[in-house]
C-alpha positions in Angstrom: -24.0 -1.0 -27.6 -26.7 1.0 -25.8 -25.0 2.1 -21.9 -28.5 2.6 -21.2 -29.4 -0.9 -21.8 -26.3 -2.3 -19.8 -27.4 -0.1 -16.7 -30.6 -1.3 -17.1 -29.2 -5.0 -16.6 -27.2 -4.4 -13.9 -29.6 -2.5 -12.0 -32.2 -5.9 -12.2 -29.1 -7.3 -10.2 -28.7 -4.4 -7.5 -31.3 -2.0 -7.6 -31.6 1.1 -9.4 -30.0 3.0 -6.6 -26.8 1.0 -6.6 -25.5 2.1 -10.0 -25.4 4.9 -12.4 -23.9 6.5 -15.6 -24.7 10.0 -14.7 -22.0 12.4 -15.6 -21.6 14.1 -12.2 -21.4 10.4 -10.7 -18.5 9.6 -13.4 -17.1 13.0 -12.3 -16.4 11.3 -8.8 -13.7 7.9 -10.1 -12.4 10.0 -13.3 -8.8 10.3 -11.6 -7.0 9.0 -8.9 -7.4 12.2 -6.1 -3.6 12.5 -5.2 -1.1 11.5 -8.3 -0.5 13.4 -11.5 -1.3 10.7 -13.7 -3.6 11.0 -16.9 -7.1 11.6 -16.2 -10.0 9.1 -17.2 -13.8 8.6 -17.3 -15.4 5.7 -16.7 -19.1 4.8 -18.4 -20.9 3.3 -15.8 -20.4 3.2 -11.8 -22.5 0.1 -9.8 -22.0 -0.5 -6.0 -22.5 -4.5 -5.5 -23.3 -6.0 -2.0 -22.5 -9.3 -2.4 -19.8 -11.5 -4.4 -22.7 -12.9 -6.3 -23.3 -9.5 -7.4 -19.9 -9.0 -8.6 -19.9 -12.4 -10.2 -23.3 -11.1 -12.2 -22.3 -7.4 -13.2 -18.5 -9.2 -14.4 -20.7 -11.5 -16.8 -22.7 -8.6 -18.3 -19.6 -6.9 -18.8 -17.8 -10.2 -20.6 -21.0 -10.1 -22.8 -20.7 -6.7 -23.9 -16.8 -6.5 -23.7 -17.1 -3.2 -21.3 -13.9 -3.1 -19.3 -14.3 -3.3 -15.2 -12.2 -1.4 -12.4 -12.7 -2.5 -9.3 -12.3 0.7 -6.8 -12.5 1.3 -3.1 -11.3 5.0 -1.9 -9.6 6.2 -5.1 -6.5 7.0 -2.8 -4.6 4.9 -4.9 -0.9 5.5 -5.8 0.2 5.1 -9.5 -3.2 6.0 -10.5 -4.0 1.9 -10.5 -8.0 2.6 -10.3 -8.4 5.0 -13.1 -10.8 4.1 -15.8 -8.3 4.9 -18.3 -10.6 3.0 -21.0 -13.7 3.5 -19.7 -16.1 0.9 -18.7 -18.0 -0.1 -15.3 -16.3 1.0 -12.1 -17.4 -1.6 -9.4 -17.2 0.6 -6.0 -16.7 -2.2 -3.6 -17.3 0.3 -0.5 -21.0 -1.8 0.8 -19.1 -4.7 0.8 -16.9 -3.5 4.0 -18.2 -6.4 6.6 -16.1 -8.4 8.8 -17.7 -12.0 8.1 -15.9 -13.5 11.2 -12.7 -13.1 13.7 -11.0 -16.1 14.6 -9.2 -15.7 17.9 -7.2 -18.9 18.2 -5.9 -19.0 14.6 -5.6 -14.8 14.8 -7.2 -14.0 11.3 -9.7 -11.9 10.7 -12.4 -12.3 7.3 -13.4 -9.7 5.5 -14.9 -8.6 2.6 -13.3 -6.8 -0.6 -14.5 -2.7 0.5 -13.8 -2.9 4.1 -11.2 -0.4 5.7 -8.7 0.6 7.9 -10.9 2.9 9.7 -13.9 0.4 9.6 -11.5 -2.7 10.8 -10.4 -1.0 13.6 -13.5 0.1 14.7 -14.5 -3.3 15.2 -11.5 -5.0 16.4 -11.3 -2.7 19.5 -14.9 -2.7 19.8 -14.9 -6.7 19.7 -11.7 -8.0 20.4 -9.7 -5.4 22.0 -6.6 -7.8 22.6 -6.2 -8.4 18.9 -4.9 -5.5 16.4 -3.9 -5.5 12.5 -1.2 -4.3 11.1 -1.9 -0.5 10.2 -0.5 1.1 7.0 0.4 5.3 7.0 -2.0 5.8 4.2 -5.4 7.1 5.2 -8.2 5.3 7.7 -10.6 5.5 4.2 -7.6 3.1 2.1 -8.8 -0.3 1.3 -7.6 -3.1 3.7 -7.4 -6.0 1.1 -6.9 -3.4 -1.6 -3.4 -2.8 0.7 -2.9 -6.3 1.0 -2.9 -6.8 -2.5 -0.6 -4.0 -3.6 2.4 -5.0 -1.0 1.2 -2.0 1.2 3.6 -2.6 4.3 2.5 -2.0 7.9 3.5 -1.4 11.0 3.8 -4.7 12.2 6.1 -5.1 9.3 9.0 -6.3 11.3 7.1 -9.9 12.0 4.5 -9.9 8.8 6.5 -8.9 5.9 4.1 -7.0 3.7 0.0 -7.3 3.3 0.7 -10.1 0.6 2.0 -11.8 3.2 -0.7 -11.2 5.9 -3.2 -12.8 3.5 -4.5 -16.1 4.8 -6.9 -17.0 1.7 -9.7 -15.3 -0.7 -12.1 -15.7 -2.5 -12.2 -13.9 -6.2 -14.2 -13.0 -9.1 -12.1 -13.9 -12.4 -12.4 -12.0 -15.3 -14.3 -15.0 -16.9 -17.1 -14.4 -14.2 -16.1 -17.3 -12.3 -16.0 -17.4 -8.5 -13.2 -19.0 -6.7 -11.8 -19.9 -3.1 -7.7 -20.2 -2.8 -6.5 -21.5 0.3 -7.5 -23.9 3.3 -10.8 -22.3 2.4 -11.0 -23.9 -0.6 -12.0 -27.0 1.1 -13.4 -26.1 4.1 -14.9 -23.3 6.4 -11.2 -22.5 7.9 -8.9 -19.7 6.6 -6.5 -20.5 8.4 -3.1 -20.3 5.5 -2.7 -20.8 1.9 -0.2 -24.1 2.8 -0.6 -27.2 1.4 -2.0 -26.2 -1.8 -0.3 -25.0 -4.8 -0.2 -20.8 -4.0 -2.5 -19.2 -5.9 -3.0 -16.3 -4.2 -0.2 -15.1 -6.7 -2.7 -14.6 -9.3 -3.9 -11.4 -7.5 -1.0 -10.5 -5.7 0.6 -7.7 -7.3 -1.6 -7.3 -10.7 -3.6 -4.8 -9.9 -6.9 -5.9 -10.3 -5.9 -7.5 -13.7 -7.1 -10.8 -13.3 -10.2 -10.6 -11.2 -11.9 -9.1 -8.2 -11.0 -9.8 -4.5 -14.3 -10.2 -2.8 -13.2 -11.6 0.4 -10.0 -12.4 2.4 -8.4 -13.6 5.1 -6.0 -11.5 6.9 -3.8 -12.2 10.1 -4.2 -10.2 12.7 -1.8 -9.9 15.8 -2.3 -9.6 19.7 -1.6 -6.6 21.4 0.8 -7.5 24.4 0.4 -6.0 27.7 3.8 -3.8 27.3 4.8 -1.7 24.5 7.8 0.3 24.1 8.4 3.2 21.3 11.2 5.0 20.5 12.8 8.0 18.2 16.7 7.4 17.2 18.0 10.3 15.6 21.8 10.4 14.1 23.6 13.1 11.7 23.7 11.7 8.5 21.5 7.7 7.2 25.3 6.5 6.7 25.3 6.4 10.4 22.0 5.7 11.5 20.9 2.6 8.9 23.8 0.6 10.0 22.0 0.8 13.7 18.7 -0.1 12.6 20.1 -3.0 10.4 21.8 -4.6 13.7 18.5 -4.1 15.4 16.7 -6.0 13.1 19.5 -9.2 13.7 18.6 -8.9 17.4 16.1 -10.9 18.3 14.4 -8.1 20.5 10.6 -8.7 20.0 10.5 -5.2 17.6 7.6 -5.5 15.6 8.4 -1.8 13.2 11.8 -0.5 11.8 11.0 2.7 10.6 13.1 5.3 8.9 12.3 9.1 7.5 14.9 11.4 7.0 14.2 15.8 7.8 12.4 15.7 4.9 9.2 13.6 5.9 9.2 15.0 9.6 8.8 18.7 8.3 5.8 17.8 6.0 4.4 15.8 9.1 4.8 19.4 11.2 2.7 20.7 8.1 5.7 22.8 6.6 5.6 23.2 3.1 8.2 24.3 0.6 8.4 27.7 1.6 9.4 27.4 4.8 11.0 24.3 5.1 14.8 23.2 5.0 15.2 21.7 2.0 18.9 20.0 2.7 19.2 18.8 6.8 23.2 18.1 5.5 23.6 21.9 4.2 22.0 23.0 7.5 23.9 20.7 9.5 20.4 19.4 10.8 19.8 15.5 12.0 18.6 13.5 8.6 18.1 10.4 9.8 15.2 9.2 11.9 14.3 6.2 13.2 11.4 4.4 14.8 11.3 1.7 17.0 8.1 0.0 18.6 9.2 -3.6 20.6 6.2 -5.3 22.5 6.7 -7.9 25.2 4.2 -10.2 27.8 6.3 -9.1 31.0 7.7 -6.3 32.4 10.9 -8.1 32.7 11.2 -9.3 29.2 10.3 -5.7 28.3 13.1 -4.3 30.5 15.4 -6.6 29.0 14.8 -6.1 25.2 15.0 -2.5 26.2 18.4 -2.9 27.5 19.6 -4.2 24.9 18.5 -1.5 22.3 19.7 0.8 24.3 23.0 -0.7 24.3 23.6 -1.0 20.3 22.2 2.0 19.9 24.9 3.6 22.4 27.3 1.0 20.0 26.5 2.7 16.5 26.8 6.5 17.8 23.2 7.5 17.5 21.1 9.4 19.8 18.0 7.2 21.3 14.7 8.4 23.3 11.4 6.7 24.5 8.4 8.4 22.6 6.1 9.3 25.1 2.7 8.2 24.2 0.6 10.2 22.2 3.7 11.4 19.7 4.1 10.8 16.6 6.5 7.4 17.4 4.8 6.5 20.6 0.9 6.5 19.7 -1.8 4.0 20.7 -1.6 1.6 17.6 -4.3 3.5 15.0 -4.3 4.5 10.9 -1.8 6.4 11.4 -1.9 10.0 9.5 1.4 9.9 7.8 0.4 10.8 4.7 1.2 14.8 6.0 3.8 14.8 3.4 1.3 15.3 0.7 0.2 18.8 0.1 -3.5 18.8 0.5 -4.0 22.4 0.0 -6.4 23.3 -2.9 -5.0 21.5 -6.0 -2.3 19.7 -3.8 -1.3 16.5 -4.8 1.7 14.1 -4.2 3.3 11.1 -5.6 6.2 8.7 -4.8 9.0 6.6 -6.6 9.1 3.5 -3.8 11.1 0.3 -4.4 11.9 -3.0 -2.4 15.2 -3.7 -2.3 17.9 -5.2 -0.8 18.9 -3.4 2.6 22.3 -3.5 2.0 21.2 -0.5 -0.8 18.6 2.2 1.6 22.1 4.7 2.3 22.3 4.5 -1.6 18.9 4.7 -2.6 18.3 7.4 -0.3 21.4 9.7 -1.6 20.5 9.2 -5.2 17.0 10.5 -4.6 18.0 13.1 -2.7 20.2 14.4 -4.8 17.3 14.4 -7.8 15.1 16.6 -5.5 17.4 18.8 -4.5 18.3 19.4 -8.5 14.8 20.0 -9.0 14.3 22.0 -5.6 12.2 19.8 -3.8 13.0 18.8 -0.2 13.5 14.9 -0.6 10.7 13.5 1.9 12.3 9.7 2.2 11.1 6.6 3.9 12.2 3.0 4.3 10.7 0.3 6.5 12.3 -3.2 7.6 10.4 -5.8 6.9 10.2 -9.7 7.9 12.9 -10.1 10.2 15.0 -7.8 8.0 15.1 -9.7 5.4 14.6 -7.1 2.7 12.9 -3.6 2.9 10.7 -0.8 1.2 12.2 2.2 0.4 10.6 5.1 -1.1 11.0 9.5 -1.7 7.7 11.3 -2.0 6.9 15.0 -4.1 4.5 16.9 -3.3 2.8 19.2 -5.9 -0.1 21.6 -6.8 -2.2 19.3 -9.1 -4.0 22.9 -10.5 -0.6 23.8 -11.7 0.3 22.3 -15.1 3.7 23.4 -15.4 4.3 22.2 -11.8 2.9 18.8 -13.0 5.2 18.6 -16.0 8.1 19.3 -13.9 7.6 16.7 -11.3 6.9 14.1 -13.8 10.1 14.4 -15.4 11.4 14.4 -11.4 9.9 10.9 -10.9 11.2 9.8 -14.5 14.4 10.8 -13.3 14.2 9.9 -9.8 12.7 6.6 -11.3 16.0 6.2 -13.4 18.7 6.5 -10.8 17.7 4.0 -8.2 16.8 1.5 -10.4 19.9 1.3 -11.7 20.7 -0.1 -8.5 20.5 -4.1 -8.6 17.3 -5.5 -7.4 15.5 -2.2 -6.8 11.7 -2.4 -8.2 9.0 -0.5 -8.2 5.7 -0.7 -6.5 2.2 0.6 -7.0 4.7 1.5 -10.4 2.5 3.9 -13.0 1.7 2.4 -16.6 5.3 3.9 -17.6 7.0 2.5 -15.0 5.8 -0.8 -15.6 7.0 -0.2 -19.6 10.8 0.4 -18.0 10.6 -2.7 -15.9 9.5 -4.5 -18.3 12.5 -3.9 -20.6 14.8 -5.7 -17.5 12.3 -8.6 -17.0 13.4 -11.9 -18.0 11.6 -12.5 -21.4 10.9 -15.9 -20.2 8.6 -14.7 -17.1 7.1 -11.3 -19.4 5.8 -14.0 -21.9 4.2 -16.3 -18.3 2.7 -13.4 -17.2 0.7 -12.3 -20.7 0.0 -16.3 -20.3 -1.8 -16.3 -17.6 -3.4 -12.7 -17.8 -4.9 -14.1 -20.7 -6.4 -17.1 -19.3 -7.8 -15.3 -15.9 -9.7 -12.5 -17.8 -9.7 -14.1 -21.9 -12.0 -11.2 -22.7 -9.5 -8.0 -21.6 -11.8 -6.2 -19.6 -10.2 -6.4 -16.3 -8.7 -2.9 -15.5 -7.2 -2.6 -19.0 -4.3 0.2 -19.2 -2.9 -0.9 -15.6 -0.9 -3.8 -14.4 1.8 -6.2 -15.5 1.8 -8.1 -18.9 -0.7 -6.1 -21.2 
């Protein structure tokens, strides 16, 4: 095949301006711009506007059997928008509109390339009593893109993850068809995905495998007139997770359960390895720290939930404070920069090993990573958040790296193998945003029954192979 000819085609569908196979364009989606993982280079890159273009440029590909990578920011852990076999790149970034805001359900519609920053914008520009749930990733990070992956936000407390802040959607399937899932199916409301049979599972979780997310639904949540934020801080997590786990039972209108150990609130103060402690327990420094954000509609209601953290805190032998606003804890409700624990200095990269798991496992999880970093002397940088109710959590240890530095690279990758090895050989732990070889380890523990379900139906949403090929569950 001629790439000339297939640019040519698409262009008839957005303009000669909207897509390209120039090298120095390429250049720009050949690697994800933060993880180590193997490079790639991609034939062809074509910004749509509309689903109905992404419905046209999939056929063209289905014709010519070019693999297609959908792609937003390219900040994308695990490397899960690489063109690691070439083909069209479909940079969703013009479609970033919010279609409509529905106040009285609380859902907000949107299109595929819309972002944090550019949801935000609008929300407190047009409905300043409504917010989203925010990720710690970058303002530039995909919304549904987040949704899609299990990103987990900081209204995690009372949403569970972003798959579970989706309403409905509307997809492009790798056979170029277009389809609705949810009460929008039938109608103009996105309001849930109940009655039907849940087929939002199909794009859930596989990574752009099985089609193109074009549009979506996605709850949004009122901001109540009294917010409360606080730091807990304890020795060791063996004293501190306990706390945060009672919280969570309360019933105390918290909406985030956040937890980072010394680690993650160094890189945040922009230390690097140098002059950082690497192990708070040698240095008899605090290692556990914990954020807690309640909301309430009076002041009375907020006095009283108050009261009562106060009071289990005091219980569990941990040290509590109200963030004042404008902290790190304590903030206006924004994108929040967390992602400090990367090191962005020329070359500087980062990547994590992050699991859900059970919470009865976060003291364990986060001693057996920690004691991999330290064994590779890397100050662990460790996070876990609480999520729906406390009914299970995320937990996760970052390394940062210089991504100029090849026998830095080598090393840390055989750090995340190893990292990757001992908490998963804790019951129930798995991987997200997991890296092609991650996948091939999970895989190996996966019921054959449900390995053999997924290839089914990966096969029957994209019968050609050209949806991201080389990422996701199943190839």
């Amino acid at each position: 095949m001629n790439m000339s000819d297939v640019v040519s085609e698409i262009a008839k569908i957005v303009g000669d301006q909207n897509v390209s196979d120039e090298p120095e364009i390429q250049y720009l989606y050949h690697y994800d711009f933060i993880t180590a993982e193997p490079e790639g280079q991609c034939d062809i890159v074509v910004m749509p506007e509309s689903s109905e273009d992404v419905q046209e440029i999939v056929k063209i590909a289905n014709k010519y059997k070019i693999p297609v990578v959908p792609w937003v920011s390219g900040i994308n852990f695990g490397s899960t928008a690489t063109p690691v076999k070439g083909g069209i790149v479909v940079d969703m970034r013009k479609m970033n509109r919010v279609l409509e805001v529905n106040e009285d359900d609380m859902y907000v519609i949107v299109e595929g390339g819309i972002t944090w920053a550019d949801l935000k914008g609008y929300l407190d520009k047009n409905h300043p009593d409504l917010r989203a749930g925010y990720t710690w990733s970058p303002p530039g990070t995909g919304v549904v893109a987040s949704c899609l992956c299990y990103g987990m936000f900081d209204l995690g407390m009372i949403g569970g993850t972003g798959a579970e802040f989706i309403n409905g959607m509307e997809a492009v399937l790798g056979s170029g068809d277009i389809v609705k899932i949810g009460s929008c199916s039938v109608s103009n409301c996105w309001h849930g995905r109940a009655p039907f049979p849940d087929l939002a599972g199909l794009f859930i979780g596989w990574e752009g495998s099985t089609g193109i997310v074009t549009k979506a639904a996605i709850k949004i949540w009122p901001k109540l007139p009294f917010r409360t934020d606080y730091t807990v801080i304890a020795l060791k997590m063996e004293t501190g997770i306990p706390v945060m786990l009672k919280l969570s039972k309360a019933g105390l209108g918290i909406i985030d359960l956040c937890i980072v150990n010394l680690g993650w609130g160094q890189s945040l103060q922009h230390l690097n390895e140098n002059n950082a402690v690497k192990d708070a327990i040698e240095a008899k420094m605090p290692d556990f720290y914990g954020i807690i954000t309640t909301q309430a509609y009076t002041k009375k209601q907020s006095e009283a939930q108050n009261e009562a953290i106060m009071a289990i805190c005091e219980e569990g032998g941990v040290k509590i404070s109200e963030s004042p606003e404008g902290t790190v804890s304590g903030g206006t409700p924004t994108p929040m920069q967390f992602w400090g624990c990367w090191n962005y200095s020329r070359g500087g990269g980062g990547q994590w090993i992050g699991s859900y798991c059970s919470n009865r496992d976060i003291v364990k999880y986060y001693n057996l990573s920690r004691d991999v970093c330290l064994k590779y002397g890397h100050p662990p940088q460790f996070y876990s958040r609480l999520l729906f109710g406390g009914h299970y959590c995320v937990s996760r240890t970052n390394i940062n790296f210089n991504k100029n530095d090849p026998k830095e690279i080598e090393e840390v990758q055989q750090l995340l193998k190893e990292l990757h090895e001992d908490v998963h050989s804790i019951d129930g732990v798995i991987m997200y945003k997991a890296p092609k070889w991650a996948h091939e380890r999970i895989e190996k523990k996966m019921n054959p029954g449900t390995t053999e379900l997924i290839k089914k139906i990966r096969k029957i949403m994209d019968p050609n192979g050209i949806m991201n090929p080389g990422h996701g569950w199943g190839e």
